[in-house]
DRENTILO-546306 format. One record per residue: y, x, z of N, C-alpha, C in turn; residue in one letter. Coordinates in steps of 0.1 Angstrom, whole numbers, plus 5000, padded with zeros to 4 digits. Example, Ala and Ser with C-alpha at 12.3 -4.5 7.8 and 13.67 -1.06 7.14 Angstrom:
REM residues 2
494351325078495551235078496751325078a;497851285071498951375071500051295079s;
This chain:
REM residues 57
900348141754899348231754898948261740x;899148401739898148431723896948501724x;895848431716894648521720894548621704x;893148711703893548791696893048731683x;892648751667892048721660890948811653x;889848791656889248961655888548901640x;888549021631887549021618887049171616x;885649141609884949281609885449331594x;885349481593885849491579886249661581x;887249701574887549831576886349941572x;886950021579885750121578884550091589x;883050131579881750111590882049981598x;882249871594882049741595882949751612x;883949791613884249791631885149661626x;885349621640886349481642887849551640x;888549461637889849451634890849371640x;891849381655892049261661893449281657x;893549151657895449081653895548971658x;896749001663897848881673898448821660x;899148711664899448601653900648611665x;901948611657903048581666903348401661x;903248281671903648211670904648151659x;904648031648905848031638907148001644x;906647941654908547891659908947991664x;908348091671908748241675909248321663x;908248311656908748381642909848361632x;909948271633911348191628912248201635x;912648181645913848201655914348351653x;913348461653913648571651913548651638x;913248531630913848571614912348671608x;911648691613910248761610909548731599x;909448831587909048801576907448871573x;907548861558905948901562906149071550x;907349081551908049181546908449321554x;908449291570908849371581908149441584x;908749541588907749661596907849691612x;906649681613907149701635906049851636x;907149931647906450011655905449921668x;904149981667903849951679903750031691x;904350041704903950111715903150061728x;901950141734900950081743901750151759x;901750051765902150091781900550041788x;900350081800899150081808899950081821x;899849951832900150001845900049901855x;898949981863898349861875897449781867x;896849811856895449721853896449641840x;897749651840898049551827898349611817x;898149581805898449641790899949591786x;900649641782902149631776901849631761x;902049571753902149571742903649581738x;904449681731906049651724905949681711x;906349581700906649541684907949601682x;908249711679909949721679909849671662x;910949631657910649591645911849741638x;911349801629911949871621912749831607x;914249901609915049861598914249961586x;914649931576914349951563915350041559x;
């Protein structure tokens, strides 16, 4: 289970939330802190989809 990490900041003090991908996940899949991911939101039946595509450079 990941929960979110929320900090205030940004513009007009709003929250800011970030998922932490696990390190042994992160490692297995080679994930640096150099990478760029698309994010896409799905919605269906009450659940949220979250998808990371990670983009080549």
């Amino acid at each position: 289970m990941v929960k979110p990490y929320i900090r205030k900041g940004g513009r007009e003090g709003d929250e800011t939330y970030y998922l932490n991908i696990p390190r042994d996940i992160a490692k297995a899949l080679n994930i640096t802190k150099d990478d760029d991911f698309l994010l896409s939101v799905d919605t269906k039946d009450g659940e949220i989809t979250l998808c990371y595509r990670r983009v080549k450079k």
